[in-house]
VOBA-1610 file (N, C-alpha, C; in pm, whole numbers, padded with zeros to 5 digits, always signed):
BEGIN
Unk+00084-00117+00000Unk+00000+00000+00000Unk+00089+00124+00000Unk+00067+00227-00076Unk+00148+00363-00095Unk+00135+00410+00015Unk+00025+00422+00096Unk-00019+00531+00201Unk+00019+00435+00320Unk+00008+00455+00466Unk-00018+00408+00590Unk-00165+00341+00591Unk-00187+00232+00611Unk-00307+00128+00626Unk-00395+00190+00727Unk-00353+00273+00831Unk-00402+00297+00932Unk-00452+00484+00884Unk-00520+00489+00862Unk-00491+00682+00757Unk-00592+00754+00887Unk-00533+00850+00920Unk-00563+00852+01044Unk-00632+01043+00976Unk-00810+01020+00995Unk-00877+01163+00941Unk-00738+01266+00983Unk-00740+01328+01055Unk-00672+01447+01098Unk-00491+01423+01081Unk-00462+01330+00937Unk-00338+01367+00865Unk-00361+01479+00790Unk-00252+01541+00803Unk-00266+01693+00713Unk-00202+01649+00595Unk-00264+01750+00454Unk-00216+01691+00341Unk-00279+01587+00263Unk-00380+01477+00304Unk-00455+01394+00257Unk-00594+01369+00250Unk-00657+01364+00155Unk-00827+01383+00136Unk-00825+01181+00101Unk-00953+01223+00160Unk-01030+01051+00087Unk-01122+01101-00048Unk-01066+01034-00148Unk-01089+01034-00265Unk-01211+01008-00302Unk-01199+00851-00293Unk-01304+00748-00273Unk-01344+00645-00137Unk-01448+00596-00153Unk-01459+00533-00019Unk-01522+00360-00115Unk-01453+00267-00086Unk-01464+00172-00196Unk-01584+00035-00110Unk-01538+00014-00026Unk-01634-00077+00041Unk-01590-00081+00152Unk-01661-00138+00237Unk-01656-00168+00408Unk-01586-00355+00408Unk-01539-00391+00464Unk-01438-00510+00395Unk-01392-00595+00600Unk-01401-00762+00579Unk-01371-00790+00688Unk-01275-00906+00660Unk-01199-00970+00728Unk-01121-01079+00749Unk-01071-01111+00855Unk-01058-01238+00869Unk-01047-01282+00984Unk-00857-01348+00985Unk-00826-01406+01101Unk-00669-01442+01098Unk-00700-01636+01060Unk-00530-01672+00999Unk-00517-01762+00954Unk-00511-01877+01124Unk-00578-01990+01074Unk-00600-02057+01156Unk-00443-02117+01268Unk-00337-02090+01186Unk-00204-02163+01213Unk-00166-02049+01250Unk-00209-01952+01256Unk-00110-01821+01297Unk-00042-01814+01404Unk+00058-01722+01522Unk+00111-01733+01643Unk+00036-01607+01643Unk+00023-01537+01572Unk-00027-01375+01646Unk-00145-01390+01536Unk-00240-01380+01618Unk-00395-01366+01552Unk-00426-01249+01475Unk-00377-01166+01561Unk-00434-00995+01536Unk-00317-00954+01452Unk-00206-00979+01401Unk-00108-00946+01297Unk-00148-01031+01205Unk-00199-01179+01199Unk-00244-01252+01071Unk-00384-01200+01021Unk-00497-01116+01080Unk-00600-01079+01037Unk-00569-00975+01025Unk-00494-00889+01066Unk-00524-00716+01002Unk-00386-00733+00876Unk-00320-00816+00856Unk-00170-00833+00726Unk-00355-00873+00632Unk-00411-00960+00619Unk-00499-00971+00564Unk-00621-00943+00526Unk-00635-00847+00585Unk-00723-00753+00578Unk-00684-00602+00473Unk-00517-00596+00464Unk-00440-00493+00431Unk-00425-00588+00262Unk-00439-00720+00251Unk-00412-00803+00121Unk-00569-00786+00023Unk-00700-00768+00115Unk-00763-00752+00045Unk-00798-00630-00006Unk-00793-00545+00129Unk-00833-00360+00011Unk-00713-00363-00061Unk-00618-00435-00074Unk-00525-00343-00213Unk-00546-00448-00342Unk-00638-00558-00342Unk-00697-00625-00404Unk-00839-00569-00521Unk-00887-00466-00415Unk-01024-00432-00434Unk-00962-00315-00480Unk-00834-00240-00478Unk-00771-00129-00551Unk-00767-00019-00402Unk-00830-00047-00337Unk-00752+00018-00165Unk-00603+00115-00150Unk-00584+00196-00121Unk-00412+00251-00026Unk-00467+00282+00084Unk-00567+00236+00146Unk-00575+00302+00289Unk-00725+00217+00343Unk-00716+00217+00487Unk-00821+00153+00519Unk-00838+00245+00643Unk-00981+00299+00668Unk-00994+00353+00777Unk-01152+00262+00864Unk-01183+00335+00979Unk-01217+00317+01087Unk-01188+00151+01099Unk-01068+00112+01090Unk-01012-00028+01118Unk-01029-00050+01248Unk-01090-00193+01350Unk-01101-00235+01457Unk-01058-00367+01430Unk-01026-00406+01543Unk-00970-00593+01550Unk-01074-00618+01678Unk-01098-00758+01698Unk-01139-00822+01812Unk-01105-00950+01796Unk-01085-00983+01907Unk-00997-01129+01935Unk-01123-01220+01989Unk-01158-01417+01927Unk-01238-01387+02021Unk-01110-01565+02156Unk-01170-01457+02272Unk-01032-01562+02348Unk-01055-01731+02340Unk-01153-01786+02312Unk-01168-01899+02325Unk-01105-02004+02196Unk-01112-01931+02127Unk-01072-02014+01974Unk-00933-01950+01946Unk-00895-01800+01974Unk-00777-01748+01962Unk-00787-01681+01798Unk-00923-01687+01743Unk-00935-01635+01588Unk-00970-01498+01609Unk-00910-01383+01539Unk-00910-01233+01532Unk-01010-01213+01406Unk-01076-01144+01432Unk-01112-01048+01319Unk-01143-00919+01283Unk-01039-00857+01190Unk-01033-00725+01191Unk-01132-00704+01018Unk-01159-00555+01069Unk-01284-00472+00967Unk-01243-00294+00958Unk-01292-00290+00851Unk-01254-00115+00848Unk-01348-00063+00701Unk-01336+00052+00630Unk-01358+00062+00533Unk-01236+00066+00438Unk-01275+00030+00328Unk-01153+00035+00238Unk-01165+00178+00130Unk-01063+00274+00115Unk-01084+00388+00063Unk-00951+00479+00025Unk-00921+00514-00145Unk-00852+00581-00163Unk-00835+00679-00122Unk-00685+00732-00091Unk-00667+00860-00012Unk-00593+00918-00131Unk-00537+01045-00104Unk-00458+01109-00208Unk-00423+01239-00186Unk-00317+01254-00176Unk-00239+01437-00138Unk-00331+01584-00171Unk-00338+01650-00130Unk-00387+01734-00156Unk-00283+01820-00230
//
């Protein structure tokens, strides 16, 4: 991704272009870190769907199974 995955509104210098879809994934079953295997994959699909940035991104873990799943919207950003 060109931009920071994490595009945080109140960067100066960057507008949201487009806003492409709202997008979820969950972590790989074999993973050691849940919440780094679902948000790396979550970051594989908006730049799939044509994504550089994903905002209002959240993760939740759930503790019993140890499976993460992170969500955000997926949405071009671009310099002003």
């Amino acid at each position: 991704m060109k931009y920071d995955c994490y595009y945080n509104k109140y960067h100066r210098g960057m507008k949201i272009a487009k806003t492409i879809n709202a997008i979820e994934e969950k972590s790989n079953m074999v993973s050691l870190n849940a919440r780094e295997s679902a948000r790396r994959n979550l970051e594989k699909k908006a730049e799939e769907i044509g994504a550089n940035a994903i905002i209002d991104f959240k993760i939740r873990q759930i503790p019993l199974t140890g499976v993460a799943h992170a969500s955000g919207a997926a949405v071009i950003v671009e310099e002003i």
